[in-house]
ZAMARGU-4260 file (C-alpha; in steps of 0.2 Angstrom, whole numbers, plus 5000, padded with zeros to 4 digits):
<rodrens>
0) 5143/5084/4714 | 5141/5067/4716 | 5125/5055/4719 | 5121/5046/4734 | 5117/5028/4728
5) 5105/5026/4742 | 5093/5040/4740 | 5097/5048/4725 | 5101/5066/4734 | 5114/5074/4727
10) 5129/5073/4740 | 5143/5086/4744 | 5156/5076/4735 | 5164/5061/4747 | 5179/5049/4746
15) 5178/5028/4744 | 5189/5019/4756 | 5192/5000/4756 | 5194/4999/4775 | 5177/4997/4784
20) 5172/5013/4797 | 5178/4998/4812 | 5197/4998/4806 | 5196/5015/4801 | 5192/5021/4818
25) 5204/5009/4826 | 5219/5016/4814 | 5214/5034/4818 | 5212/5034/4835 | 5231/5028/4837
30) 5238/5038/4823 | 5231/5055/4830 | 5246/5068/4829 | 5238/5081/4846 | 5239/5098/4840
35) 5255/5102/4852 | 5250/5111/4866 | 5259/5119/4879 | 5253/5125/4895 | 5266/5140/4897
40) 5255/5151/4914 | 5242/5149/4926 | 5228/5156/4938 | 5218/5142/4947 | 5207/5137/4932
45) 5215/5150/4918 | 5228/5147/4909 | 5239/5153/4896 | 5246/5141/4882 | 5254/5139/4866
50) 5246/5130/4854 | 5256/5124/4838 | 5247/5119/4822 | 5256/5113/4805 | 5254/5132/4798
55) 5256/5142/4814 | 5259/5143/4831 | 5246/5153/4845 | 5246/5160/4861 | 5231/5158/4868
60) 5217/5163/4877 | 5214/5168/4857 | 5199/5175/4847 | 5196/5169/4831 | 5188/5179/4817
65) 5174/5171/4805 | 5179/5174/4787 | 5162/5161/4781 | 5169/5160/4763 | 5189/5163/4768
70) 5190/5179/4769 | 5184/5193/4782 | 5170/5206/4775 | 5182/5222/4771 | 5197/5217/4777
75) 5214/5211/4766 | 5225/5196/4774 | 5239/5209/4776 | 5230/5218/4787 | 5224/5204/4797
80) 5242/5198/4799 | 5247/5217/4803 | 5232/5214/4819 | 5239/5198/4827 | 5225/5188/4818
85) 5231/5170/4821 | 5215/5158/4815 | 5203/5162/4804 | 5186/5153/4804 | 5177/5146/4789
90) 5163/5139/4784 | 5161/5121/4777 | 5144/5121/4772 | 5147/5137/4762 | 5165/5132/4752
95) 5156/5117/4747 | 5143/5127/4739 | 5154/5139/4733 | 5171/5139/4727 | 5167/5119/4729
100) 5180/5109/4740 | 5184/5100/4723 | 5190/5118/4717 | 5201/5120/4735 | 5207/5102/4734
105) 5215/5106/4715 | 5226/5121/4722 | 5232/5114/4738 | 5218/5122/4750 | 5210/5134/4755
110) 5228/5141/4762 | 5232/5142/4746 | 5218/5148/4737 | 5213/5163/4750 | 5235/5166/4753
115) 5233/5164/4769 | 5249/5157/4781 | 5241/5156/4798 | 5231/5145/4805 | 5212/5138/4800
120) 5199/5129/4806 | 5182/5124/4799 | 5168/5120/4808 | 5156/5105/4801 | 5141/5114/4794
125) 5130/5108/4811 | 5129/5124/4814 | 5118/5127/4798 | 5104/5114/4808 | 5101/5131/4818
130) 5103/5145/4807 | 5094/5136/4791 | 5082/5126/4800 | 5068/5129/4788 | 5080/5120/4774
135) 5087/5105/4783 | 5080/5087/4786 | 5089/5079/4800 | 5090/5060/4801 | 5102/5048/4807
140) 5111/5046/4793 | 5114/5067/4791 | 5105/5084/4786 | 5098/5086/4770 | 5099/5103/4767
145) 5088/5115/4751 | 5103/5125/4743 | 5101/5144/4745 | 5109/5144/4729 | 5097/5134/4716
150) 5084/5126/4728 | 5091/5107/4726 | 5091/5094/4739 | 5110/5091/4746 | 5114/5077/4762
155) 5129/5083/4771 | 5133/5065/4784 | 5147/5066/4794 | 5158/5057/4781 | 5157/5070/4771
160) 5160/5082/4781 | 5175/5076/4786 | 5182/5072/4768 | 5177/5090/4762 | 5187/5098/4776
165) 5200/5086/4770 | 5199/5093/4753 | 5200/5111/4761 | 5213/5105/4772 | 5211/5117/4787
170) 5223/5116/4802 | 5209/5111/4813 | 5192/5103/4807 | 5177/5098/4819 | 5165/5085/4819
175) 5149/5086/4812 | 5137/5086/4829 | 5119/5088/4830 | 5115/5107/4836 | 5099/5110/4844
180) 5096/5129/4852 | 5096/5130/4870 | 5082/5138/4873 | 5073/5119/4868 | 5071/5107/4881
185) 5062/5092/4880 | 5069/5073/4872 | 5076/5083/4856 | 5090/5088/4866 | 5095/5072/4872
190) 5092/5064/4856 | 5104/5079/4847 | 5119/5071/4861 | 5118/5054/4859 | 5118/5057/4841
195) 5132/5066/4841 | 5142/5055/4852 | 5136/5041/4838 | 5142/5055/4824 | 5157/5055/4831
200) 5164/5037/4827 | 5158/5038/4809 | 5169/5058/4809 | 5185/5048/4817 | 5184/5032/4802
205) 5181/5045/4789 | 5196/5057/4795 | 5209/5054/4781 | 5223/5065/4787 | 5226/5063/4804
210) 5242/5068/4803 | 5240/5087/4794 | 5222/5090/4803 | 5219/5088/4821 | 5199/5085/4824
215) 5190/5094/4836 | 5173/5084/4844 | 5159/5095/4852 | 5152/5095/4867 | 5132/5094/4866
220) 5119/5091/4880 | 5107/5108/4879 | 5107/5117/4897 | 5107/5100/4905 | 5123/5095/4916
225) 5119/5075/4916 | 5119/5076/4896 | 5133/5088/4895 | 5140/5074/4907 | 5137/5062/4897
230) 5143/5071/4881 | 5160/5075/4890 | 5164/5058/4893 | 5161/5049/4877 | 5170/5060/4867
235) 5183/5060/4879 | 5185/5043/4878 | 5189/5044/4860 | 5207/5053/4864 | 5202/5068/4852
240) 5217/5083/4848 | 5205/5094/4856 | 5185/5098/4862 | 5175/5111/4859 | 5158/5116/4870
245) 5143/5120/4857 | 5125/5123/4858 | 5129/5141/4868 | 5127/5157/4864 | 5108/5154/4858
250) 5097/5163/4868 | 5101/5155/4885 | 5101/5167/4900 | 5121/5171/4908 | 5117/5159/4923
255) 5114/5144/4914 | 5128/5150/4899 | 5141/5152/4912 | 5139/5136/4922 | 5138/5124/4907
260) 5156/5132/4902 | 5164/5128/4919 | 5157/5110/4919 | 5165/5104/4904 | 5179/5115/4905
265) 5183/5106/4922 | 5180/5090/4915 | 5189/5090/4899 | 5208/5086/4899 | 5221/5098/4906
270) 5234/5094/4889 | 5221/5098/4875 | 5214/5113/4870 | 5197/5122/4873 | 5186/5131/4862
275) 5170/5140/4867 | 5160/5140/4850 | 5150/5157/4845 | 5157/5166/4859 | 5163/5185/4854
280) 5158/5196/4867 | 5171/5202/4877 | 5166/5203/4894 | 5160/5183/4889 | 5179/5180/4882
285) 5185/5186/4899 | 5174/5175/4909 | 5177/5160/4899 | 5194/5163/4901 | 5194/5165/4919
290) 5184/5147/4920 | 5198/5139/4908 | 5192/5141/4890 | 5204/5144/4874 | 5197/5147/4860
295) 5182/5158/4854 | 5174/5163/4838 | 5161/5176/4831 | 5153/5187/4818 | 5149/5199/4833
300) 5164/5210/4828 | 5162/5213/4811 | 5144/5213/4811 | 5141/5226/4823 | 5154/5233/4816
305) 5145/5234/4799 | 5130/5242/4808 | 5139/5258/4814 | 5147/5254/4832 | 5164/5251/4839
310) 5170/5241/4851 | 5177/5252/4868 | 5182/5248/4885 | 5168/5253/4891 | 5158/5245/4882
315) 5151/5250/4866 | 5151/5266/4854 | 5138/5270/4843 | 5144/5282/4827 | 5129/5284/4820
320) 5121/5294/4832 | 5119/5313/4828 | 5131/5315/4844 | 5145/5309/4836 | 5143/5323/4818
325) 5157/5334/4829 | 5167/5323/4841 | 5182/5323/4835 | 5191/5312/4845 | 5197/5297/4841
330) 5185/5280/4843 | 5196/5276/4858 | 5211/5288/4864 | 5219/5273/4872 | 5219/5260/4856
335) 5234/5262/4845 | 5226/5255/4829 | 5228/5262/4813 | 5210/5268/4814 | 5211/5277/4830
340) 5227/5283/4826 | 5220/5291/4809 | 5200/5293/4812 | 5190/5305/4821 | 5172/5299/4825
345) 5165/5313/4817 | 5173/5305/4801 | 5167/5287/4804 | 5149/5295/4808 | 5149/5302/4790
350) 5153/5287/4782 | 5143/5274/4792 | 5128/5278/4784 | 5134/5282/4768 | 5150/5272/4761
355) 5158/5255/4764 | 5175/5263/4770 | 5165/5267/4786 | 5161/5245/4791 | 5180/5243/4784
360) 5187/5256/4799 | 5176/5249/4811 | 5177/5230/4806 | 5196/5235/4805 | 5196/5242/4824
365) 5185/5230/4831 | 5195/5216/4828 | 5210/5225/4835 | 5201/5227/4850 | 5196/5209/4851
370) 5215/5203/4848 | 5222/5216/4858 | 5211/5209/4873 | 5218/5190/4867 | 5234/5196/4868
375) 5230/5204/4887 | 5222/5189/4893 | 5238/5179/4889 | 5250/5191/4895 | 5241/5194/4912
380) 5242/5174/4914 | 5259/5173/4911 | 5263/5187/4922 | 5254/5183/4935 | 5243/5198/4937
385) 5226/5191/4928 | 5217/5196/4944 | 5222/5215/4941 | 5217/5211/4925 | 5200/5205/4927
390) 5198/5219/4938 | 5202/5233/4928 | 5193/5226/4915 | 5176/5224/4924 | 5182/5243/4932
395) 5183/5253/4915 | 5164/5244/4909 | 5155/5246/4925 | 5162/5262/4934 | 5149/5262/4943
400) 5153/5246/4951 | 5136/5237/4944 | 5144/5220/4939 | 5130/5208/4933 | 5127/5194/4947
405) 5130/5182/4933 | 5148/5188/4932 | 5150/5187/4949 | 5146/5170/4952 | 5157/5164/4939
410) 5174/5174/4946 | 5169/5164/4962 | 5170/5149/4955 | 5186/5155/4944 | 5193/5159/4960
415) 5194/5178/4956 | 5190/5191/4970 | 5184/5206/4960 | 5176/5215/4976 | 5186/5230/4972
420) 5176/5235/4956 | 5159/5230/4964 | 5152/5246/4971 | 5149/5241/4991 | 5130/5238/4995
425) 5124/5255/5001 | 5113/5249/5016 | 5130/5241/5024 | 5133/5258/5032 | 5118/5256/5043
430) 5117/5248/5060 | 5101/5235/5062 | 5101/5242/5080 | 5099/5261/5075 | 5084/5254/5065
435) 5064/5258/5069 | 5055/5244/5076 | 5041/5250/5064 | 5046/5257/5047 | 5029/5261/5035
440) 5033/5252/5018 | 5032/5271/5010 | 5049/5276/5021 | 5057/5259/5016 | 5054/5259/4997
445) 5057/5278/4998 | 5073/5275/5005 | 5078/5259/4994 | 5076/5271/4979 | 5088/5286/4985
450) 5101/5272/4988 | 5097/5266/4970 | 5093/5248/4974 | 5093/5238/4959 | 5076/5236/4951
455) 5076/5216/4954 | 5075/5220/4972 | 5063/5231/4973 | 5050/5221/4963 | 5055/5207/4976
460) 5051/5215/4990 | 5033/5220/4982 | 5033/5201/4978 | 5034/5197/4996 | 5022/5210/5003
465) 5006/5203/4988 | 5010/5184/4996 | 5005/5190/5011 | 4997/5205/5013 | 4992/5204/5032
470) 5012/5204/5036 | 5024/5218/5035 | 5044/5215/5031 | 5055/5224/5040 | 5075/5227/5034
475) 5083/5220/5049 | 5103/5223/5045 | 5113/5219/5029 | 5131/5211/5030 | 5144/5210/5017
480) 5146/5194/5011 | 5154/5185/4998 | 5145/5181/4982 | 5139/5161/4985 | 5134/5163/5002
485) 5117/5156/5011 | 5110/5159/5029 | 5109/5142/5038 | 5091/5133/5042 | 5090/5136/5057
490) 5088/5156/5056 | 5071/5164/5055 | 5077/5177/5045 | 5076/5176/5026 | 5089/5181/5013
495) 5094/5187/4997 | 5108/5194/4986 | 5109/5209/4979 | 5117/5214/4962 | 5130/5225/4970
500) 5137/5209/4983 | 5128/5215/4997 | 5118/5202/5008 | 5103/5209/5015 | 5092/5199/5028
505) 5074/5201/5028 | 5061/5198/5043 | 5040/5195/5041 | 5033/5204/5056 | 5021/5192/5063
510) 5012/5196/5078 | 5019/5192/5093 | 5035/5189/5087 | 5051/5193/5096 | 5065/5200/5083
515) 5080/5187/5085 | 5096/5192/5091 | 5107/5192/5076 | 5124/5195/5084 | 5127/5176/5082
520) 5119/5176/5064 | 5133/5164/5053 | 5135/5165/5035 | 5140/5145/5028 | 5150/5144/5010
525) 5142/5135/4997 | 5158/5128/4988 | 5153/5125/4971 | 5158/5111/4964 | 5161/5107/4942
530) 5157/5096/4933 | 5138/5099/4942 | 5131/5081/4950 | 5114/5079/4950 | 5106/5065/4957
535) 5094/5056/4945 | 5080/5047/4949 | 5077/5030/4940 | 5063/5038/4929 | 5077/5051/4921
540) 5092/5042/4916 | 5093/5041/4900 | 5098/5025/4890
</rodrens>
């Protein structure tokens, strides 16, 4: 390793230039070869491409499997290949520990080193701010991290970065950003942005192979759009081969994950790609699609994979519980993967608990599964039928038609009318006219539970009657109406959604008071619109 002259700290091993950082970022940003993207189907914001990088070329929507130190936990590169795996994902942090980029660098990268002729990205090692928190010191000049391995004190700057992904010579390589969870708000976050737009030029001047690499900026801002905004914008300004959207998949609810993916999705250009960091859940991999995302990667696969459960249709399986000692079907009749194809689950449950071969299978299936789905996404696009798709999808994990409102707010946006797998709101069938005037609050809750109202709704209806308890609320009607919808001012009636995308319109009794006529009752369409403006006051735009 060699020393910084500066502070003394041992760095991760960087290379001299003559040129200043200002010509080297001039030079670069004219000399970028664009990984080669070509946009080959769409449906409104979804869209199918193919993607050409100097050692492979993809199809995408696509997942990306995380092999940390170049490989994947159980699973041979032949195998891999034999799955469709077209990228893998390692770790920059961790090769500079261990082999040592200086290592990968003598026998012509980590392609080389790992046999490996598909595609490969490395991320920066910003993630690590999150995930080794308790050991990294962040300042303006970089993170100085306490290595896992001896304890020693290491700065990782975005030079560095940069120049150690060189060495390991990866397809695509990302800036080193500033990563702050989601779940902390406050002037951290906006510091984390600016700094990574700041990161960014010092990332762009160190970038040594333009033309073999293609450098991937990332989109920062926490949970707020007018940072996000802002984020978007500067990096691209810097005509970059492509962007990805990180600081998610933290701890943030759906809502808030969902709508900061369709921001800078609609922001970003049309002619680069896409890629959603830490993203591995497939009902999230279908979303993000659906909203114009690319790329995804995640441990979530493997890891689970690791702990005994198996990725399905319909969800998830768990092997390891005692129902599984005599099933001996396969983990998933309709997978053709070797597994499925060989296994039972009473097999895999033996092993789960006992013997490594058990995590192989199920590390092995998993990311078949999450391929496979790739592979559909891309083909429905192309076809034409990534509505059916969608549909069929959320059909087989919520039969009973219970698709999470978060889910349906996003196909609106997407554009995607999956009212045929939402299970109709059950109160719909009623007339408001055949109702009683005065229904006691037993009858109604009574009633709201043999329909199997969802819990939120119940408890918001208890909500209502504690604010004032000298009022009743009587269930006037319920029309079907499509997610995104709002009453107008002018009604008296209230309103709310329900998870199953019915529309029910609520009343307070008062006394005296005349029930509206509510033949005339219109619903108005909130279009959203991405990337979200908010109007700032002079107190909270930032500098």
């Amino acid at each position: 390793m060699a020393f910084d002259k500066n502070d003394g700290l041992p760095s991760l091993g960087v290379r001299v230039s003559n040129q200043t950082p200002k010509q080297k970022l001039q030079i670069c940003c004219h000399r970028y070869i664009l990984a080669a993207a070509k946009v080959l189907g769409r449906f409104n914001r979804a869209r199918a491409a193919r993607l050409t990088l100097p050692h492979y070329a993809c199809q995408t929507p696509l997942f990306m499997p995380v092999g940390t130190q170049g490989t994947i936990k159980g699973l041979t590169n032949s195998q891999l290949e034999d799955i469709g795996c077209q990228i893998i994902l390692g770790n920059t942090y961790h090769l500079a520990l261990r082999p040592t980029s200086e290592l990968l660098d003598e026998v012509g990268g980590l392609h080389n080193f790992m046999n490996w002729q598909r595609g490969l990205l490395t991320d920066s090692g910003g993630f690590q701010m999150v995930s080794l928190l308790h050991l990294a010191d962040i300042t303006e000049k970089g993170v100085t991290f306490q290595s896992p391995v001896d304890g020693k004190p290491m700065l990782l700057t975005p030079e560095e970065s940069i120049q150690i992904q060189n060495r390991i010579g990866a397809d695509i390589i990302m800036a080193l950003d500033d990563v702050v969870k989601t779940t902390i708000t406050g002037p951290r976050v906006e510091e984390a942005m600016y700094r990574t737009l700041r990161w960014i030029d010092r990332c762009i001047a160190a970038h040594e192979r333009p033309h073999d690499q293609n450098l991937f900026g990332i989109v920062q801002g926490g949970l707020d759009p007018i940072l996000r905004d802002i984020c978007v914008k500067g990096l691209v300004e810097r005509n970059l081969p492509g962007y990805a959207i990180g600081g998610l998949s933290g701890g943030e609810d759906k809502k808030s994950f969902w709508r900061v993916v369709a921001q800078c999705t609609a922001a970003l250009p049309e002619d680069k790609p896409r890629y959603v960091m830490g993203v591995g859940y497939p009902l999230d991999i279908v979303v993000c699609s659906a909203l114009g995302a690319d790329m995804y990667d995640c441990v979530y696969p493997t890891r689970t994979a690791r702990f005994g459960t198996a990725l399905i249709p319909q969800g998830v399986l768990k092997l390891k519980h005692r129902a599984m000692a005599d099933d001996t079907r396969p983990i998933d009749p309709t997978c053709p993967c070797m597994v499925c194809k060989n296994y039972t689950r009473a097999y895999i449950h033996s092993l789960v608990t006992k013997d490594a071969m058990g995590s192989q299978l199920l590390s092995y299936h998993n990311l078949y599964y999450m391929l496979q789905l790739s592979r559909n996404l891309h083909s429905s696009i192309v076809e034409g039928r990534f509505p059916e798709f969608v549909c069929d999808f959320l059909h087989k994990m919520f039969p009973k038609g219970d698709v999470p409102e978060w889910v349906c707010d996003a196909m609106e946006v997407a554009g995607i009318d999956i009212s045929s797998c939402c299970a109709p709101f059950s109160s719909c069938q009623h007339d408001s006219k055949s109702m009683p005037e005065e229904v006691s609050l037993a009858s109604r809750l009574s009633a709201i539970f043999r329909k199997k109202m969802p819990l939120g709704l119940i408890l918001g209806i208890g909500r209502a009657f504690r604010r004032k308890r000298t009022s009743s609320l009587d269930i006037l009607s319920s029309k079907r109406a499509p997610r995104g919808y709002y009453k107008g001012k002018n009604c008296k009636p209230t309103g709310f959604h329900t998870r199953k995308g019915g529309y029910v319109l609520m009343q307070e009794k008062l006394p005296n008071y005349v029930v509206p006529d509510l033949t005339d009752f219109k619903l108005k369409p909130y279009v959203s619109q991405c990337p979200i403006e908010v109007k700032t006051s002079e107190t909270s735009q930032t500098g």
